[in-house]
Every structure is written in structure tokens, then in C-alpha cells.
Steps between C-alpha positions, in 0.01 A plus 500: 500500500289523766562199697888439655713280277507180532834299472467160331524228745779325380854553501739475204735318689241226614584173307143406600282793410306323222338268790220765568582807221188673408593549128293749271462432172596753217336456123708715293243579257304643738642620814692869412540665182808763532502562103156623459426222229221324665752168589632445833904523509773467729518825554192491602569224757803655628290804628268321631690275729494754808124443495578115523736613795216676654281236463709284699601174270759326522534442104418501133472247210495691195305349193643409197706760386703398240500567114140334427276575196274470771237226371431370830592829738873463490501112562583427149913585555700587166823564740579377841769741562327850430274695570211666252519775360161597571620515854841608503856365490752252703597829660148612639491129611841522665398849685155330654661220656754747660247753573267190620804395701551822653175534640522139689279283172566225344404462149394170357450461103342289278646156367287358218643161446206310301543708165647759320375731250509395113670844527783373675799412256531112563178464403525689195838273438296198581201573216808584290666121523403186384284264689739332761751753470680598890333840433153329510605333786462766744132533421258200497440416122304178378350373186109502483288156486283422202619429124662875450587537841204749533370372855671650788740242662300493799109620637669746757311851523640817562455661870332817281281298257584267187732232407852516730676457116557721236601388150846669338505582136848367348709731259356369166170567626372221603331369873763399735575338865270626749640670864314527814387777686303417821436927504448677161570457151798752596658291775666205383614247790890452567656154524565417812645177410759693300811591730590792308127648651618374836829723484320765339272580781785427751686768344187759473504445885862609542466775288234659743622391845797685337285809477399489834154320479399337767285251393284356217094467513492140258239508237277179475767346705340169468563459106770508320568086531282286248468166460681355223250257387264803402141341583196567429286674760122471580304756363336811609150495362499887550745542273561187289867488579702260780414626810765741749399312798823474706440154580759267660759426220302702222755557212553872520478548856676439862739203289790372684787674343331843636683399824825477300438809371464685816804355667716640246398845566511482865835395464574824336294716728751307764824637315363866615449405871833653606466839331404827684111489402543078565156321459401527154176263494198371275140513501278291294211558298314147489172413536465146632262353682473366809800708709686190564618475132568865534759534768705197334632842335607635762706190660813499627748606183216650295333746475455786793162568551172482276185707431195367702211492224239328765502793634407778216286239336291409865135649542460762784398268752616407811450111441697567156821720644560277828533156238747718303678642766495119710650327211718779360696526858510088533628456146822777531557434877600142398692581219683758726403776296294848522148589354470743297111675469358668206192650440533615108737568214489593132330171409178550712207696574602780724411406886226813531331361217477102578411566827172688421423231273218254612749202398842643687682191380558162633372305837808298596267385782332251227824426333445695228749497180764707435417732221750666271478860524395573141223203579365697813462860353349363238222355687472810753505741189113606401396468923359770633748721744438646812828758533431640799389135714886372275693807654411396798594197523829542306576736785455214775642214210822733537513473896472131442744466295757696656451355825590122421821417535751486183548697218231747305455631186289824391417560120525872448182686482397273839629686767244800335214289459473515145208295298548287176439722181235281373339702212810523296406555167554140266702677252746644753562118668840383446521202740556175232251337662193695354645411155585156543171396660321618246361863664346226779756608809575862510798450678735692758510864368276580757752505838752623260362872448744766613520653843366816582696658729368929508243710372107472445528345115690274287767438516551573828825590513602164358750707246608856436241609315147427327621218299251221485612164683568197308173400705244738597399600836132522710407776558410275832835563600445904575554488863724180520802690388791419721535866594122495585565231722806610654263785632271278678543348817233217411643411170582175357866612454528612876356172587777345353754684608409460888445173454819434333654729845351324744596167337892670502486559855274253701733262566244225490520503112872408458426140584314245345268402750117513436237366743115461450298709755170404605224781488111449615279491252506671133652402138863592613883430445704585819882387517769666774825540398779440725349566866322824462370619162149376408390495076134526500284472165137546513360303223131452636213708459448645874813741700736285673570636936894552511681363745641766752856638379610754318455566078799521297370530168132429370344523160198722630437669783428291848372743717235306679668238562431230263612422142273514240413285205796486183752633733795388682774690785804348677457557867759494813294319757506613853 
């Protein structure tokens, strides 16, 4: 490498060190292939984690993965307690937390709570049993309306298109009970009113703490609870089904007994605190709308911390990111808890490409809605894209983001600047979404292509040899190769990495402090941290004068004094 290591900030014998981790996110599918067979492994991750090291994180969440037919990317689970065998085995898992361990990371994995697969062997039990059977209890079967039962007990639509209910066909052939499945067809929705789900989950915890995880990333962590009265909903009119709208007490959303839910399982995260590793902790996945709903989940005896969607869905816009940030700091300082920024993940339009879209996403500012991810790249997919005018800016969008206070995450393929792959051809999509909306939303495969990490053509080093990846590669990507980059001073990936130094040793970024700065003139956000480290992001159209002090780290060059537009630096002032 050509730049000097870099350590990650926190230590494994910090009982706090999820307060302000900087987490990177792994997708197995697509991160390292060590087998040559055009799927990312284990293997492949374990090899890979000195370049993590390098990069100077404090952690990884790991994707989904367990044994999955892989319907839905891996979040359709067959088995809680394994590991696929497209990736590997419980003993590759065992050797990457130890190896991950060794090199000062945490390693967060996926819980997915909501659903299982109709893989998974209760559920193939439960279609086995009678109509109010205990086995059927575990899922959430009903009879249909209508004479032969052959309405769907409710109007509720699926989050990827189509009714949320999907009839069963009994043994002698004929149509059965229906189950629900907010996701797809393939994901059938536990019962969480069912205690045996309850102590199922609790003991799927256990059984990883006991492995050495450190913590679980919660999928959809605002489901799970429904009401029991199983209303009708009002309808979409773009899709003729009961609207997803996460309004207050909508059935499938944000219900009361979520709370419940979430106590139990910090209870059990408590029952590690005295170990060696100590402070296993949660972060949820839940899109709600506005903040001060959100950071209920992260009260006292909840949840730890939670993923701040205002901020990956906001516009670049000054106006936009200062609402965010204003409301995002109020909300978790009086709940006692951290932030925790994001700027992408495998749900959403890469950050390169929305941000050289003429619609970059959502003005806060004029209290817009909170979109669902699948809902936003929809509506930014077909847009014109500027790549170079989105680089930019996802170079200074990183400086932002690393320089609030709290916690970050980075999706992998960020910290190298990679765009969305967003000519993928329609018979190679595999997302459920495409299928399910009827070929109208093409879905997520496009921030889920494989990383190339050397060499001038696919695949880029992604596995040992030629064979093709699972999804195919730009040739766009020549040049953004991770060994390209390492090469080059100005690259993304060296922007990240002395950005993620300088916020390890300034000690202004190990509090939580954040104060506004004034600046004359220009389309600007300027916030100091602790007493001596300025954030500066130029949104406007004209260069911005700098203050006098000196540059620690700057997403283009400053030489004349001034920052120009789409770009951001953290300065110590004099």
C-alpha cells in the first residue's frame, strides 16, 4: 500500500465504541470471490479485511449470509444458524470474526426478523398442517373474504409490487388459507404474536454473540408487530393495492408491540456486557418519518443506535443537509443516543450516480416525504447522469458525513467512487422487484454489481480467474480498480482513508459537539467541531475564500485559497 496503515479508531476493549464506529458494509455476493466461481465468499472476505484495516474502519456488517435460495439477495433465510454454501461454512465464518478481531474490527451481521424464506423448514411444516394447526402458527395464515374465500383477507400490498397475500394450495388440491408476505411471494411473515417466534429469535441471538459477533444490523426493524384486527388500508392508485405509507398506527408498520420486541433483545445483548469483547449492540433498518418517531428505537432499553435515512435520501443542498442534520442531532441528543450517517447501501442508487442526477433526492427544507428506497430509485432511474459533476460531490458528501458527530456507515464500492450499473441487461435482473411490479421498477441489481479490485478488464480481479460475475461489470470501472486507486494520491480511496486518519487523531472528533459557523456570503454549510476543526461544504455555484488555518484533508485541491463549487475540506483554524 502506498499510504501508512491506518489503525481503526476504536478499541476492542471500549464498551462504547459503537457511539461513533465508522462501519463498512460487506455484500457477500459481491465483495471477493476466492473460488473463482463468479460469487463472492468468505474466503473472499477474509482476505480482504487488511484492506478494511488500511482503510481505517472501525467495523463490518456482513449481509445476509446464511443458507438462502437467494430470491431476494440472501434476505429470504432458509436457516438462521448457517451459513451458505455458496459462501462457505460455519468455519470460514468462525475464522473472519477471529481474523476481523485480530486486526482491531468488529463485525456486525444481518438479523432479518420480518420473514423467513418458504425455504426455511417451519414454513414448509406450516403449508404441511392443517389450518389452525401450532405449526401454522408461527407464520401469519388467514382465510380469504368472498364466498370461496378467494379475496385476500385484507387490501395490504407488497413493499415490491402486488397483493401482501398469497393463496396456499391444500393437499387434495384444492385453494387454501392465504399467508402474508409484506416482501415477496418467497418471504412469508413470522408471528410475532406467537412466543415460540419470540424465543426463537432470542436464541438465534445467543447462538451468534456465542460466535463472537458483535452486533446485529435489524432488517425493517419497524415491522414485525401487526395489528390484530387486520384492516383495510387506503389505496395506492399507482398500484391498486393498500398503500405502504408508514402512517401513525398503519397496520403493518411502527405498531406498539415493536417496542416489546426490541426490549427483549436488548436484554440479551445485556447478558454479553461482561464478556471480553462486552458491548454487543443493534442497529436498525427503519424508515420512518419524521426523526422523532425514529429515535423512540433507540430509547433507553432498546435498541442501540439507528440508520439515519434523511440523510441518504436529502438533495445536495445546503438548505436540505442543515434540516437533516438540525433535527437528526435534536432528536438522538434527547433520547441520549448517537447518530449514525449514511450515504448509501444495497437498496439505493449508488451516491456517484444520484448526485449527478438533476433530481439528487429529497429537499427536507420543504418538508418533503420520506421515500422508501425502492420508491426513490425508481423515480431517479431513466434521468440523465452527469458522473463526473456526481463524483464530485460524493467526494465532498463523504467529508460531510464523516465529520458529524456519531457513527458512519460506508457501502462497499463507496470509498472507490464507484457508479450504479444502470444498463444491466433485463434478462440478467434478479432483484424481485422487477418481477413483482410487473417489469415497471427495475430494482436494486444495479449497486449490487461486483467489485473490481485489479486489472484493466472484467472482472477485475473480483475472483481467480476469467469467470463471469453473477453480475457483469462496466467497462466504466477500468481505472477505478482498488489497486488503481491505491496508486494515486488524488483518489477517491485515498480520500477516504485520510479522512478516516485525520478523524482518528484530531481529537476534536471524539466528542459530540457540533457548532454552526458563520461564513460571508455563498451557498455554504460550515460547522466547527470541538474548538478548532472547521467542516466546510461548498454547495453554491461561485469558490468559497477559506478562512486562514491549515488543510487537513480536502476533496480537491485548494491551492488558491478558496474552495470551489461540489467540494468540501475540514480545516484547523488559526
Amino acid at each position: 500500500m502506498t499510504t501508512e496503515p491506518v489503525r481503526p479508531t476504536q478499541n476492542l476493549n471500549d464498551p462504547n465504541w459503537w457511539r461513533r464506529a465508522v462501519v463498512y458494509q460487506i455484500y457477500p455476493r459481491s465483495f471477493a470471490d476466492a473460488n473463482g466461481d463468479g460469487t463472492g465468499d468468505v474466503r473472499g472476505m477474509i482476505e480482504k479485511l487488511p484492506y478494511l484495516a488500511d482503510l481505517g474502519v472501525d467495523a463490518v456488517w456482513v449481509s445476509p449470509w446464511y443458507p438462502s435460495p437467494l430470491l431476494d439477495g440472501g434476505y429470504d433465510v432458509a436457516d438462521y444458524r448457517d451459513i451458505s454454501p455458496d459462501f462457505g461454512t460455519l468455519a470460514d465464518a468462525d475464522e473472519f470474526i477471529a481474523r476481523a478481531h485480530e486486526l482491531g474490527l468488529r463485525v456486525f451481521i444481518d438479523l432479518v426478523p420480518n420473514h423467513s424464506s418458504w425455504e426455511h423448514p417451519w414454513f414448509k411444516a406450516a403449508l404441511a398442517a392443517a389450518p389452525g394447526s401450532p405449526e401454522r402458527d408461527l407464520y401469519i395464515f388467514r382465510d380469504g373474504k368472498g364466498e370461496n374465500g378467494d379475496v385476500p383477507p385484507t387490501n395490504w400490498g407488497s413493499v415490491f409490487g402486488g397483493s401482501a397475500w398469497h393463496r396456499t394450495t391444500d393437499a387434495d388440491g384444492n385453494p387454501g388459507q392465504w399467508y402474508l408476505h409484506m416482501f415477496d411471494i418467497s418471504q412469508p411473515d413470522w408471528n410475532w404474536e406467537n412466543p415460540a417466534v419470540v424465543e426463537e429469535f432470542h436464541s438465534i441471538l445467543r447462538f451468534w454473540f456465542d460466535r463472537g459477533i458483535d452486533g446485529f444490523r435489524v432488517d425493517v426493524a419497524d415491522s414485525m408487530a401487526k395489528d390484530q384486527s387486520f384492516p383495510d388500508v387506503p389505496i395506492n392508485p399507482a398500484t391498486g393495492w393498500g398503500t405502504n405509507d408508514k402512517y401513525v398506527g398503519a397496520p403493518l408498520w411502527d405498531q406498539p408491540k415493536v417496542a416489546d420486541i426490541q426490549r427483549g433483545w436488548r436484554r440479551v445483548a445485556d447478558e454479553y456486557s461482561a464478556t471480553p469483547l462486552g458491548g454487543r449492540v443493534f442497529v436498525a433498518e427503519a424508515y420512518l418519518d419524521p426523526v422523532e418517531r425514529l429515535v423512540e428505537y433507540v430509547a433507553p432499553g432498546r435498541l442501540h443506535t439507528t440508520f439515519n435515512f434523511d440523510a441518504l435520501l436529502s438533495e445536495w443542498s445546503a438548505a436540505s443537509q442543515r434540516v437533516v442534520i438540525d433535527r437528526t442531532l435534536a432528536a438522538h441528543e434527547a433520547v441520549g443516543a448517537p447518530t449514525t450517517w449514511v450515504l448509501g447501501n444495497h437498496d439505493n442508487t449508488r451516491v456517484v450516480t444520484r448526485y449527478g442526477k438533476p433530481v439528487t433526492g429529497l429537499d427536507f427544507s420543504s418538508h418533503d416525504e420520506l421515500e422508501e428506497p425502492i420508491e426513490l430509485t425508481t423515480r431517479l432511474h431513466g434521468l440523465p447522469t452527469d458522473i463526473a459533476l456526481g463524483r464530485r460531490r460524493a467526494r465532498a458528501a463523504a467529508l460531510l458525513e464523516l465529520g458529524l458527530p456519531g457513527g458512519a456507515y460506508i457501502y462497499q464500492g463507496e470509498e472507490l467512487g464507484l457508479e450504479e450499473v444502470e444498463d444491466l441487461p433485463e434478462d440478467l435482473l434478479q432483484d424481485p422487484t422487477w418481477e413483482r411490479s410487473g417489469h415497471r421498477m427495475r430494482g436494486r441489481d444495479g449497486c449490487r454489481v461486483p467489485l473490481p479490485w485489479s486489472g484493466d478488464a472484467a472482472p477485475y480481479g473480483f475472483g481467480t480467474d476469467a469467470a463471469a460475475t453473477w453480475l457483469p461489470q462496466p467497462a466504466s470501472w477500468r481505472g477505478l480498480t482498488a489497486a488503481d486507486q491505491d496508486a494515486d494520491p488524488s483518489s477517491m480511496l485515498n480520500l477516504y482513508r485520510a479522512a478516516l486518519r485525520q478523524r482518528r487523531t484530531q481529537p476534536e472528533f471524539t466528542d459530540g459537539r457540533l457548532a454552526w459557523h458563520a461564513l460571508d456570503g455563498g451557498d455554504v454549510l460550515a460547522f466547527t467541531r470541538g474548538e478548532g476543526v472547521l467542516v466546510l461544504v461548498n454547495f453554491g455555484a461561485e469558490p468559497v475564500p477559506l478562512p486562514a488555518g491549515e488543510v487537513l484533508v480536502a476533496s480537491v485541491a485548494v491551492g488558491d485559497g478558496s474552495l470551489p463549487t461540489d467540494a468540501a475540506l475540514w480545516l484547523r483554524l488559526a
